[in-house]
C-alpha positions in Angstrom: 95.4 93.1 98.8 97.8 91.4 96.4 97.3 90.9 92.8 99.7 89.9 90.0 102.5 92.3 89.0 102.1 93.9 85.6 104.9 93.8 83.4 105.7 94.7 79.8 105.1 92.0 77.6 108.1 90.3 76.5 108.8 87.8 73.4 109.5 84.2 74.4 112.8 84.3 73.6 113.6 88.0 75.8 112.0 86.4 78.7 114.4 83.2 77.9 117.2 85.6 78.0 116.3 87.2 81.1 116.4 83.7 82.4 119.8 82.5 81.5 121.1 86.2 82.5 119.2 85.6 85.9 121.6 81.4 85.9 125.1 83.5 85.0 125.0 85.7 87.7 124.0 82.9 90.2 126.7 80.9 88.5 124.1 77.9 87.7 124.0 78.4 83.8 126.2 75.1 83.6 123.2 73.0 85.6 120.5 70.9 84.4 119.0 71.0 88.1 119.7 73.6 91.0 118.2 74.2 93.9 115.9 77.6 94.2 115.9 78.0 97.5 119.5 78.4 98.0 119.6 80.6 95.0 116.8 83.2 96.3 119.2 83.1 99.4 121.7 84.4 97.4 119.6 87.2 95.7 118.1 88.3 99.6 119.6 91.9 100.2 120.7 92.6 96.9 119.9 95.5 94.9 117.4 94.8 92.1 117.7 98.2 90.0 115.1 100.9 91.1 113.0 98.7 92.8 115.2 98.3 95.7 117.0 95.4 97.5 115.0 92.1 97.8 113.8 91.0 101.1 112.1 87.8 101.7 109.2 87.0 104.3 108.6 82.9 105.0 104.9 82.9 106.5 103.2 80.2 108.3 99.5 81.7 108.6 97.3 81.6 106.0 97.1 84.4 103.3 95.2 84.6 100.3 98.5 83.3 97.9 100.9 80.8 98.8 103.8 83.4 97.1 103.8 86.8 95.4 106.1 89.6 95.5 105.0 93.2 96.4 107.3 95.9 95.6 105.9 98.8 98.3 106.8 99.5 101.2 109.9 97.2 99.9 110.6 94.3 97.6 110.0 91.4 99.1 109.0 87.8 98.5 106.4 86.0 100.4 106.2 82.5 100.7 104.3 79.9 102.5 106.5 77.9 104.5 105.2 74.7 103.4 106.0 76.1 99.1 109.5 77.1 100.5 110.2 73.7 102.3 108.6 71.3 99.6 111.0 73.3 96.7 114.2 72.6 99.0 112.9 69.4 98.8 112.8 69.4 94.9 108.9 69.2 94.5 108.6 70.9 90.8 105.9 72.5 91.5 106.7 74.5 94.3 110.3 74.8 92.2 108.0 76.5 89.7 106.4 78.8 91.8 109.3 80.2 93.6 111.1 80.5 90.0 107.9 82.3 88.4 107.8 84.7 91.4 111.4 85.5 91.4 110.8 86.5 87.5 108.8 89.2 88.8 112.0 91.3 89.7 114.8 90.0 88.0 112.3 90.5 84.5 114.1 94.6 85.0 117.4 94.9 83.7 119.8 92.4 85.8 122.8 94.6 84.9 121.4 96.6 87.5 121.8 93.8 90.1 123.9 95.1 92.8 125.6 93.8 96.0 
């Protein structure tokens, strides 16, 4: 069963942070527009602090969510295939999803972000 990730609550403007700490280290703080996909690419295998280094599972079956993160027995992002083609594609919704779910690990500290 999956359910949504619990996290400290955060001010607007610590979560905006987070964000724009999340678009240096990608080296995307300079863009208007980017594209996610390439960017979760980047973040697959890294090590996101404690909670270990992010894997990512592309699923073609139907699942209760179209993308969520679980965090045992490893990090890893699900995604339907269909959300991960469609935010290649640009669609901003499926942009939205992909970013909200990758704010579920990069909300710890990034300076923890490891290669």
């Amino acid at each position: 069963m999956v359910a949504d990730c619990k996290v400290k609550s955060r001010r607007y403007e610590a979560v905006g942070e987070k964000a724009r700490e999340l678009r240096r280290f990608l080296g995307i703080d300079r863009l208007y527009t980017f594209e996610i996909t390439s960017c979760i690419q980047q973040l697959v295998g890294r090590t996101f602090g404690e909670l270990g280094v992010l894997d990512i599972d592309v699923f073609n079956e139907d699942r209760e969510h179209l993308a969520y993160v679980t965090f045992s027995p490893r990090l890893t992002l699900h995604v339907h295939c269909e959300i991960w083609l469609l935010a290649k594609r640009g669609e901003p919704k499926s942009r939205f999803i992909l970013a909200h779910e990758l704010g579920c690990p990069s909300s710890n500290d990034l300076r923890q972000l490891a290669a």
